[in-house]
Backbone as CSV, one residue per row, in Angstrom:
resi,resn,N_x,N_y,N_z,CA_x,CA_y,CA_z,C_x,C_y,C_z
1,UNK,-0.184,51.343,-24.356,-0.810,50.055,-24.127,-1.002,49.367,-25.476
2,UNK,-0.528,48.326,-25.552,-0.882,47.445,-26.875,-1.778,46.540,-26.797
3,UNK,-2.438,46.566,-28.106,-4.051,45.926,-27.946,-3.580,44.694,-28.402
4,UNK,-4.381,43.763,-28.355,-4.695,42.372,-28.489,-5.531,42.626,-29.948
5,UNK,-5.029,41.914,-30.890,-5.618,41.406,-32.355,-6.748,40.793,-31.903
6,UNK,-7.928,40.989,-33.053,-9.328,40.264,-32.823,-9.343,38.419,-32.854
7,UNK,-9.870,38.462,-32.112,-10.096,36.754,-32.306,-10.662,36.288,-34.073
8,UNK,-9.568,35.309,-34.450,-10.549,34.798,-35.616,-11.535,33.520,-35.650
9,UNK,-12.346,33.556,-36.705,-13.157,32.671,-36.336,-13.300,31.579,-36.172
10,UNK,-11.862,31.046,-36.163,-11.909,29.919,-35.653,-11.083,29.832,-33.877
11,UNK,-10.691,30.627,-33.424,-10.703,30.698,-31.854,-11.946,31.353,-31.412
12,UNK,-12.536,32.211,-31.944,-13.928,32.351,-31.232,-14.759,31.102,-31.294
13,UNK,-14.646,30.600,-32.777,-16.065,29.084,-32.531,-15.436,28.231,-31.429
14,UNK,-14.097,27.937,-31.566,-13.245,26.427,-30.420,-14.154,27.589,-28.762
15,UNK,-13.816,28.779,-28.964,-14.325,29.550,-27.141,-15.920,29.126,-26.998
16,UNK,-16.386,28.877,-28.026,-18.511,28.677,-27.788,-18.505,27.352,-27.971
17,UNK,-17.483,26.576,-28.535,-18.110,25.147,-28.683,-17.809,24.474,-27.786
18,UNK,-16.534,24.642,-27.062,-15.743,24.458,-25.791,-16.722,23.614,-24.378
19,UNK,-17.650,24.855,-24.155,-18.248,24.413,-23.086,-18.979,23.700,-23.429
20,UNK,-19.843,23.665,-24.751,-20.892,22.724,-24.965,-20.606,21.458,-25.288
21,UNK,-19.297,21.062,-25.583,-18.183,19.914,-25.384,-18.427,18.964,-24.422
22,UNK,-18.056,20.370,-23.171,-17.679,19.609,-21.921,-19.130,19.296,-21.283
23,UNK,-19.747,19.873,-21.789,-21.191,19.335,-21.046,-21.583,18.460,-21.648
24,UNK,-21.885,18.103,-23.086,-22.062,16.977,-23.282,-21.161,15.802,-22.740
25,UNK,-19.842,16.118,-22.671,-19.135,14.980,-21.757,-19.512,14.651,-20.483
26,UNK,-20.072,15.738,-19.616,-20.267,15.124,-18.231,-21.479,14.224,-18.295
27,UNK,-22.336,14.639,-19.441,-23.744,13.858,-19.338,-23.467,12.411,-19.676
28,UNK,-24.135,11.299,-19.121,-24.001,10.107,-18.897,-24.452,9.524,-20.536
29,UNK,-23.511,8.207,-20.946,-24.095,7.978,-22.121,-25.497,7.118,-21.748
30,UNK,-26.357,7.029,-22.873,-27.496,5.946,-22.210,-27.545,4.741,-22.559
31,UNK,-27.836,4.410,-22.548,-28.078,2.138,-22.832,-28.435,2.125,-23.815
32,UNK,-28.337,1.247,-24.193,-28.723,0.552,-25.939,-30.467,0.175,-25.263
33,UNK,-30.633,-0.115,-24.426,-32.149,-0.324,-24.444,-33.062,1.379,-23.826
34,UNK,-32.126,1.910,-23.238,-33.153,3.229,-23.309,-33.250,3.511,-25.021
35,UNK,-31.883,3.792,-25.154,-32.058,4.461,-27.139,-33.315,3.665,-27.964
36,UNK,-33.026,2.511,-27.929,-33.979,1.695,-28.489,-35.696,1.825,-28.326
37,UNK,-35.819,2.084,-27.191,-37.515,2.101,-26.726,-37.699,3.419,-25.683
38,UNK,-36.710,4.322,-25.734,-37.131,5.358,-24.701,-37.108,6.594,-25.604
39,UNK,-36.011,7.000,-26.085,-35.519,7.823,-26.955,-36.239,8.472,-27.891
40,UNK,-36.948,7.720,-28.564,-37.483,8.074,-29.902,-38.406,9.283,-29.123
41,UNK,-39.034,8.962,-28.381,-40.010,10.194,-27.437,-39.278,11.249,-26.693
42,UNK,-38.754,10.323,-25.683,-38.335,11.132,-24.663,-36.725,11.568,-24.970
43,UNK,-36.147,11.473,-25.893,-34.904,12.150,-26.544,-33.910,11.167,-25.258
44,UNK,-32.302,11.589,-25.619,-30.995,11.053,-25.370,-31.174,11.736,-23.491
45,UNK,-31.994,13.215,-23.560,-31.691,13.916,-22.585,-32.671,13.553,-21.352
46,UNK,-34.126,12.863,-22.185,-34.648,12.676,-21.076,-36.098,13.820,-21.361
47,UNK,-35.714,14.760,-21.768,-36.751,16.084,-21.808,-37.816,16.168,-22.963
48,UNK,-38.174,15.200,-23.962,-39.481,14.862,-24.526,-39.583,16.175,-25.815
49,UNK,-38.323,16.287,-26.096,-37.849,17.657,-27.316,-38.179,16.959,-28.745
50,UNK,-38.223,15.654,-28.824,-38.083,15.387,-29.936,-39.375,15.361,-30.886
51,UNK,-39.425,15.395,-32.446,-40.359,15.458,-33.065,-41.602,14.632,-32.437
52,UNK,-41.167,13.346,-32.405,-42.602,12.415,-31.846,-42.724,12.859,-30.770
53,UNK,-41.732,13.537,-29.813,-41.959,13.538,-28.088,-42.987,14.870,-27.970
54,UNK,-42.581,15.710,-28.760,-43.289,16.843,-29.253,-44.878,16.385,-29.524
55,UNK,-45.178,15.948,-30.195,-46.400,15.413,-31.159,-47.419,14.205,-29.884
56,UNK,-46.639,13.920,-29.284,-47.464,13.025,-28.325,-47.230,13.422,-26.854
57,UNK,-46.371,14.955,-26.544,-47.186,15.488,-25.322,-45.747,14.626,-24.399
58,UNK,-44.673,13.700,-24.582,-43.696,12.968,-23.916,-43.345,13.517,-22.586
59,UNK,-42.999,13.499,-21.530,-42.751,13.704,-20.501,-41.493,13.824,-20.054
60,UNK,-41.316,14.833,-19.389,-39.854,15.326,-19.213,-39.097,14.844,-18.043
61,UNK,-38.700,13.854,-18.696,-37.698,12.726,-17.673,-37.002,13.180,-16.682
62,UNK,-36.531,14.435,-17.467,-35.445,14.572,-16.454,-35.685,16.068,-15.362
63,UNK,-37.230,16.090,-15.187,-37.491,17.555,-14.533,-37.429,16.300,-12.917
64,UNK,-36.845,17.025,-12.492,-36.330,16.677,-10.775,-37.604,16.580,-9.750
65,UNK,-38.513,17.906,-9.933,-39.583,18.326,-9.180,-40.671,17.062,-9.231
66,UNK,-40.745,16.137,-10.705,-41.505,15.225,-11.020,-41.131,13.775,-10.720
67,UNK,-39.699,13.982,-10.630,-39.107,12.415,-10.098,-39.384,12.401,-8.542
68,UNK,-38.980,13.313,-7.843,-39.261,13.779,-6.273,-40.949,13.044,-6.047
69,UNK,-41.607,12.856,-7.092,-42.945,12.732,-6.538,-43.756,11.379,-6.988
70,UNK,-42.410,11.193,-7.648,-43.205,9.726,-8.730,-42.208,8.373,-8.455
71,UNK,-42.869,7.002,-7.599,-42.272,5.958,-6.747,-41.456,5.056,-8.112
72,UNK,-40.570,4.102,-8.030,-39.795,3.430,-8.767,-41.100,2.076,-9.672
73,UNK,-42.212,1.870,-8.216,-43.346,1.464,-8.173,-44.239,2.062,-9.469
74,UNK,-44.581,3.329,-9.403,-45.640,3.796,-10.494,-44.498,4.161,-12.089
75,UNK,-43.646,4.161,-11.802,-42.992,3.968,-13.157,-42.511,2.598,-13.771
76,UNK,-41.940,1.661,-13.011,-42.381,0.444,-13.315,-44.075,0.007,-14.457
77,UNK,-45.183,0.530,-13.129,-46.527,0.757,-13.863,-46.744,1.025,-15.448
78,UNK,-45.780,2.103,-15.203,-46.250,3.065,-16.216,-45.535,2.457,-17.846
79,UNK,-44.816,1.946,-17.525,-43.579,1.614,-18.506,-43.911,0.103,-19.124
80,UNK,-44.589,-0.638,-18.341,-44.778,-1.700,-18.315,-46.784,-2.165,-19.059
81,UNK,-47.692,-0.728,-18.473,-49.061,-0.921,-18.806,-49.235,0.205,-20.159
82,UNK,-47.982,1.059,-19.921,-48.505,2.315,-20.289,-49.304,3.254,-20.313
83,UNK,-49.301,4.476,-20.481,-49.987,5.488,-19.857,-50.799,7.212,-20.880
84,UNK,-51.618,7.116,-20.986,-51.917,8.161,-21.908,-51.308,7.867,-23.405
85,UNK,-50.418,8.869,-24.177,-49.689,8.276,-25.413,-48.897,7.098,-25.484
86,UNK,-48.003,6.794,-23.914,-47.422,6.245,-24.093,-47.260,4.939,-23.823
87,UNK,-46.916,3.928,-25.270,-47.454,2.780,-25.181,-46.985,1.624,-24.321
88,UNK,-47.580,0.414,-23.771,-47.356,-0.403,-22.928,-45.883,-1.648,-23.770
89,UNK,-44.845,-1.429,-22.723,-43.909,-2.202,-22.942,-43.780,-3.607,-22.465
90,UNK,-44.517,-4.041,-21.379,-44.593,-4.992,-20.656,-44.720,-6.211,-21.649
91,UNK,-44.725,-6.285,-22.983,-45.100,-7.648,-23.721,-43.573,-7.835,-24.613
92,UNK,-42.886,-6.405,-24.595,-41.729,-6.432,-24.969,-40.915,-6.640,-24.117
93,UNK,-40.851,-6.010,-23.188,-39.361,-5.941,-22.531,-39.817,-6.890,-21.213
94,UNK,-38.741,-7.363,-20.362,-38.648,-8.275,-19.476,-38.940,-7.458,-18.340
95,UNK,-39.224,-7.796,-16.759,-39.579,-7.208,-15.927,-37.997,-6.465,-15.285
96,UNK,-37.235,-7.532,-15.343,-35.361,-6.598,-15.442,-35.197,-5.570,-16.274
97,UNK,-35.375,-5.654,-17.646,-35.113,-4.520,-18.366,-36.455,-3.239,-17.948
98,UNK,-37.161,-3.540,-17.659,-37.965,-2.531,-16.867,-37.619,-1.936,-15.699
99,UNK,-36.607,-2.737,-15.017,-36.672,-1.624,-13.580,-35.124,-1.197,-13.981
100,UNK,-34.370,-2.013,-14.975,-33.182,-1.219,-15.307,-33.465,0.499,-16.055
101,UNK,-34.571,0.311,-16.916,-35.096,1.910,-17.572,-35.566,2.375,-16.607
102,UNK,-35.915,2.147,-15.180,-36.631,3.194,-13.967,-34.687,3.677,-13.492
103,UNK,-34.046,2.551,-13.352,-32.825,3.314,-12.605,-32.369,3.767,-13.788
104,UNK,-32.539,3.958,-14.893,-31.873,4.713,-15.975,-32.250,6.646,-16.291
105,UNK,-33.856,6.243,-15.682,-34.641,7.435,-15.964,-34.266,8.563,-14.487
106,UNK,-33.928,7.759,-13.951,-33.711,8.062,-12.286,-32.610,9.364,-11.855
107,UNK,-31.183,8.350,-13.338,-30.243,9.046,-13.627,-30.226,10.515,-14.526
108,UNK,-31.361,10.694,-14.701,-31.696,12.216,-15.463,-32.416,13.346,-14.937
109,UNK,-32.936,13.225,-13.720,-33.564,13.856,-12.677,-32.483,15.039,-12.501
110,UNK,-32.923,16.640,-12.631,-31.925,17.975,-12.723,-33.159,18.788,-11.867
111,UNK,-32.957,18.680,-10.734,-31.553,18.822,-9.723,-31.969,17.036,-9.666
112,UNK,-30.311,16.773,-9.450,-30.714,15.500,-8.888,-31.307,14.671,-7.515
113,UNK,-31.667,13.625,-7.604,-32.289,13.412,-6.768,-31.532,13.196,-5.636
């Protein structure tokens, strides 16, 4: 039986980076107005990983169990008066660009909705 030569390290890194490739590809890019006013907290993913999102407690956009329970209505609210850390947008952004970041946030819900 003849063996197979070891992988070098550069076909082992292309075999681990591979999938994490393709998953970042399936994930949806986000809007220039989430990046702008959502992001900095609640990260690209939605999940509140980031230094400030960290530091002010951010809310994890994209946990499914929490979208299941929370109306297009109280996030509108929330986005617009703001809520605990997070500050009120309603003097910035238009009442459109507000319910466009509810169907944006909507899109990050795992399992989906």
């Amino acid at each position: 039986m003849r063996r197979r030569p070891p992988l070098s390290v550069f076909a082992l890194s292309a075999l681990l980076i591979a999938p994490a490739a393709a998953r970042a590809a399936e994930a949806p890019a986000r809007s220039e107005l989430f990046k702008a006013n959502c992001a900095k907290c609640h990260g690209e993913d939605g999940k509140g990983q980031t230094e400030e999102g960290k530091k002010k407690g951010a809310r994890d956009l994209s946990n499914g169990k929490w979208q299941a329970t929370i109306s297009d209505e109280r996030m509108i609210r929330s986005i617009t008066r703001g809520r605990d850390m997070m500050p009120a947008w309603g003097k910035v952004l238009t009442p459109e660009q507000i319910k466009e970041l509810v169907k944006e946030v909507r899109t990050l819900a795992n399992p989906p909705l």
